[in-house]
C-alpha positions in Angstrom: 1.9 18.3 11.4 4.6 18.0 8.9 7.2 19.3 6.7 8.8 18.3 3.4 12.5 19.2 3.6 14.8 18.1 0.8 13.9 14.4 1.1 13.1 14.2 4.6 9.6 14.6 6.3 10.1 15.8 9.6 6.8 15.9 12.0 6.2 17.7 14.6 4.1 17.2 17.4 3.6 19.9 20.2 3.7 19.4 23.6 1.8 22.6 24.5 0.2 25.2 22.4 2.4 27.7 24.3 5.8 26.0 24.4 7.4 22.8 23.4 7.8 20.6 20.1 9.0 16.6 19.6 10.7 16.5 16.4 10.6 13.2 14.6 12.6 12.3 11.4 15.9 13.8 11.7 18.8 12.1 12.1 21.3 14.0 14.7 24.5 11.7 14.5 24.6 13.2 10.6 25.6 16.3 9.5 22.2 18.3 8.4 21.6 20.2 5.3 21.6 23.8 5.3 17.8 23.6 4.9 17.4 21.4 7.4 19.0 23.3 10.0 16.9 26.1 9.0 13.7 24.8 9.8 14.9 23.3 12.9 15.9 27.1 13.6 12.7 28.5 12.7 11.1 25.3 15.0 12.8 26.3 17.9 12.2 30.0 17.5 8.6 29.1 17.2 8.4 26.5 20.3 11.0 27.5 22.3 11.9 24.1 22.8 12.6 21.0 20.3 13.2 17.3 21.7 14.4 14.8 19.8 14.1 11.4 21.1 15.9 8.3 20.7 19.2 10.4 18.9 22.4 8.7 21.2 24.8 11.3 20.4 28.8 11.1 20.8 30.3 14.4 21.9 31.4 15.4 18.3 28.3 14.7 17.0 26.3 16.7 19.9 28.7 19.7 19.2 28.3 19.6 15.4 24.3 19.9 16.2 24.7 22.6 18.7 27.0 25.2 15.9 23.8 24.7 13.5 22.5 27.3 16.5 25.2 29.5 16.8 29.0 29.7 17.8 29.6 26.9 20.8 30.5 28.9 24.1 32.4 27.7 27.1 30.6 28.6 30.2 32.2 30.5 33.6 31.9 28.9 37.3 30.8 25.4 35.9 33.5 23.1 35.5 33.3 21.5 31.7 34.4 18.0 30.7 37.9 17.4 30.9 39.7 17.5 27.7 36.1 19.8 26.2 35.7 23.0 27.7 32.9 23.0 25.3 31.3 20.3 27.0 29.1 20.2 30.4 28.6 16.7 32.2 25.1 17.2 34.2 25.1 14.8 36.6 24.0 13.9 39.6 24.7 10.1 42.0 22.3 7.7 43.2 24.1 8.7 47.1 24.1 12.5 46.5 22.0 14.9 48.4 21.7 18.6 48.4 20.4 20.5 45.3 20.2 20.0 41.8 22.3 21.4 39.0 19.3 24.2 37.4 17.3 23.4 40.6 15.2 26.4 40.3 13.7 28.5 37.9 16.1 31.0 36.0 17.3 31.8 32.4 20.8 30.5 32.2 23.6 33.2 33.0 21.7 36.4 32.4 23.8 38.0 34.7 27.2 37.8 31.8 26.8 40.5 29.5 26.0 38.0 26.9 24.0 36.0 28.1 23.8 32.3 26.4 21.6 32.1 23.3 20.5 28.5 24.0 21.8 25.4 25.2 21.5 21.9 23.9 21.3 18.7 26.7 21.6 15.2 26.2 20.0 12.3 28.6 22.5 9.3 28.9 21.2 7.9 32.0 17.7 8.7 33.6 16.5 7.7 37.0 13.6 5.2 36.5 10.9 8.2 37.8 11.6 11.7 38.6 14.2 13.9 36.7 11.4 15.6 34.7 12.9 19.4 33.2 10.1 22.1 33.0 10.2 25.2 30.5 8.4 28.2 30.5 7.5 30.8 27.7 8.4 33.9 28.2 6.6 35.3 25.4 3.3 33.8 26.7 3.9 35.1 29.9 4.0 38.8 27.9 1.3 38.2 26.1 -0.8 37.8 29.3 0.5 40.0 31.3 -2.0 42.7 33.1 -1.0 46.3 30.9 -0.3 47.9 33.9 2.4 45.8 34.3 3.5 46.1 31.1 3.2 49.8 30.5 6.2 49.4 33.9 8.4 47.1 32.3 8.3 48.1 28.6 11.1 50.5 29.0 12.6 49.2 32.5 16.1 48.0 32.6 16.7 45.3 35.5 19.5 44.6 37.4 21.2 41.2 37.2 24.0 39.0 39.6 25.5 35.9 39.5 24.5 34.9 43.0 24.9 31.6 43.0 28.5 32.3 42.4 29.1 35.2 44.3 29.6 36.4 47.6 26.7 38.1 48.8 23.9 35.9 47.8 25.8 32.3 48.1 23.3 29.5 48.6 23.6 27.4 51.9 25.9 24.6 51.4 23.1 22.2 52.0 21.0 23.3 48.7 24.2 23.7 46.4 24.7 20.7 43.7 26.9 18.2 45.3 30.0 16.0 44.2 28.6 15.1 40.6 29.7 18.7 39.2 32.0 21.2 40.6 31.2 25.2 40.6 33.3 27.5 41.3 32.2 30.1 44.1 32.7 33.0 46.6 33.9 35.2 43.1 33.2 39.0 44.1 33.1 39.9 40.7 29.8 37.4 40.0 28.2 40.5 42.4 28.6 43.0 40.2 25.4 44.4 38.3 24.3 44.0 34.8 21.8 45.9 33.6 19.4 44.2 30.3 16.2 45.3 29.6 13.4 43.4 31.0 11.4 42.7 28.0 13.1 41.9 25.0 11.9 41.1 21.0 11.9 38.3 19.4 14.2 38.3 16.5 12.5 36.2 14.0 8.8 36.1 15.4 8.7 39.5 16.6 6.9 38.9 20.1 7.9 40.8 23.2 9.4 38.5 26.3 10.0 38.6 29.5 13.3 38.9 30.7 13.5 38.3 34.4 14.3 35.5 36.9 14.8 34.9 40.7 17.9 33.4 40.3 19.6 36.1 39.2 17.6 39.2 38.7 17.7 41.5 42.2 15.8 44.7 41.4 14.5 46.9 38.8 17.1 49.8 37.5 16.4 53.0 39.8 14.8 51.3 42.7 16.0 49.2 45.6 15.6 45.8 46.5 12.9 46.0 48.8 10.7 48.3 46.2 11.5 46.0 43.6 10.3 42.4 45.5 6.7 43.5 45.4 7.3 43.7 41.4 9.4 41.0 40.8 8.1 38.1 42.6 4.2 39.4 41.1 6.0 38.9 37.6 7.8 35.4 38.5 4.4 34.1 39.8 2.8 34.9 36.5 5.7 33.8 34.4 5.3 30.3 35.9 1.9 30.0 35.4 1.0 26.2 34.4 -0.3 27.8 30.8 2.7 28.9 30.0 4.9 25.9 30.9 5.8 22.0 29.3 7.4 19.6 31.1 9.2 16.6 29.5 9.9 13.3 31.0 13.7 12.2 29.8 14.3 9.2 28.2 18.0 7.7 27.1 19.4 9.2 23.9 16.6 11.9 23.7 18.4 15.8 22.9 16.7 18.8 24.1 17.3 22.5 22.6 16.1 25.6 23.9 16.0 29.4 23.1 18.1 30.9 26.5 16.4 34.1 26.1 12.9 33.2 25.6 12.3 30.9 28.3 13.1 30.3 32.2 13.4 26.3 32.7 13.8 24.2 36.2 15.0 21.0 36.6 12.8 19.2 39.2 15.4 16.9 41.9 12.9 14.2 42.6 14.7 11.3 42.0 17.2 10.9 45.5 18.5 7.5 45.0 19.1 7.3 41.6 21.2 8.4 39.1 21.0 11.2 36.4 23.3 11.6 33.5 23.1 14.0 30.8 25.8 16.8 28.7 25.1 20.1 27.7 26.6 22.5 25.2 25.5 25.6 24.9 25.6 28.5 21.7 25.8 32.0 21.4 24.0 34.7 19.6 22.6 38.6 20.4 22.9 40.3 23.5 19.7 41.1 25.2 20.4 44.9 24.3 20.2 44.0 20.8 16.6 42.6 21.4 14.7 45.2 22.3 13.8 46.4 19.0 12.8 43.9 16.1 15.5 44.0 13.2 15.6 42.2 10.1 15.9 38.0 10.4 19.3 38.1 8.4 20.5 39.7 11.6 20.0 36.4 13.5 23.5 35.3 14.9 23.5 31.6 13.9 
């Protein structure tokens, strides 16, 4: 399909009919129109997640692109570029073992009390197999979930923590990311709870999604940990269902955008041997408290 914008056609071609879009006649390395970036915000609000392919973006240029989103963040515990604390290098060296930077599946940082609103990420160099990046919607995931499960988690607040980056619930050393990226650890306060509610609204489309994820979520609000498993991990194997997921095979120059709050993603470490190159920036917008009800699309931090 197609759209007429100004005097630009941009088609769009989905990779799923739950999740996913390929954007093709935009030009990223220029600044875009206001109703350009409109649509593209309405795309990705739609699909989750937009890929552009073939786009080569400098780190200007990739920030310019991300603030058509929303305000650019600078993320805790991940070390940024030097000289751009706005900017993430993902990488990962042919020699390097251990884990993989988003090795599992998880919404980015729910566990800050706003949480990012999306995150954009950039392939410079791609191993020549392996390296794919799956996403899953969240929204999907709702729609199909058994009501009994629903009528529990409508009104259910979970608990989040920043495990990775804590103390209690630090990975062993032999799955953490290795030399490519540093991450700071062992910080007591990354143990703390959050509460957020575990289904949130859509601000422009209106659908209810999920909001839980192994990596960070620990227990439902009022119960324990070991009440809560039984729940959580039924949810998580749903979420993940194949139905609800795309996965996208990276190519040089190709920019990916997704909605934070909508989706869990998981970037598959399949490629030992070869290198991986890609930078992230990342935007912010409502807090999951503000998504619980739907309110009017002007509201929409962009």
């Amino acid at each position: 399909m197609h759209q007429q914008i100004d005097d630009t056609e941009i088609n769009i071609t989905l990779l799923t009919t739950a999740i996913g879009a390929e954007v093709d006649g935009v030009d990223l390395t220029q600044p875009l129109s206001n109703a350009i970036a409109g649509t593209l915000r309405d795309l990705l609000a739609r699909h989750n997640v937009l890929f552009f392919r073939a786009q080569h973006l400098n780190l200007d240029q990739k920030k310019r692109f991300t603030a058509s989103f929303g305000s650019l963040l600078t993320l805790p515990y991940v070390s940024p570029l030097d000289g751009d604390p706005e900017v993430i290098r993902v990488y990962k060296g042919a020699n390097e073992g251990g884990g993989v930077f988003g090795g599992d599946w998880h919404t980015d940082f729910s566990f800050l009390e706003r949480p990012p609103a999306g995150s954009v990420l950039s392939a410079v160099t791609v191993p020549p197999q392996g390296g794919d990046t799956l996403w899953a919607s969240q929204a999907a995931a709702w729609d199909a979930l058994p009501a009994p499960l629903q009528e529990l988690l409508i009104t259910c607040d979970a608990v989040h923590v920043g495990k990775p980056y804590g103390v209690k619930w630090s990975p062993p050393i032999e799955t953490q990311t290795g030399a490519g990226m540093t991450m700071s650890r062992g910080d007591p306060s990354a143990d703390e709870d959050r509460l957020h509610p575990a289904v949130l609204t859509h601000p422009v489309t209106g659908r209810k999604m999920l909001f839980l994820n192994p990596t960070y979520t620990v227990r439902m609000d009022g119960m324990s940990e070991e009440e809560s498993r039984p729940i959580l991990d039924a949810v998580q194997r749903h979420c993940i269902r194949p139905e609800f997921t795309c996965r996208f095979r990276w190519s040089p120059g190709t920019v990916a955008i997704w909605d934070n709050l909508a989706t869990q993603h998981y970037a598959v470490n399949d490629y030992q041997g070869h290198e991986r190159e890609m930078f992230r920036t990342t935007f912010g917008g409502a807090t999951p408290r503000e998504l619980t009800t739907p309110y009017p699309r002007s509201a929409v931090t962009v």
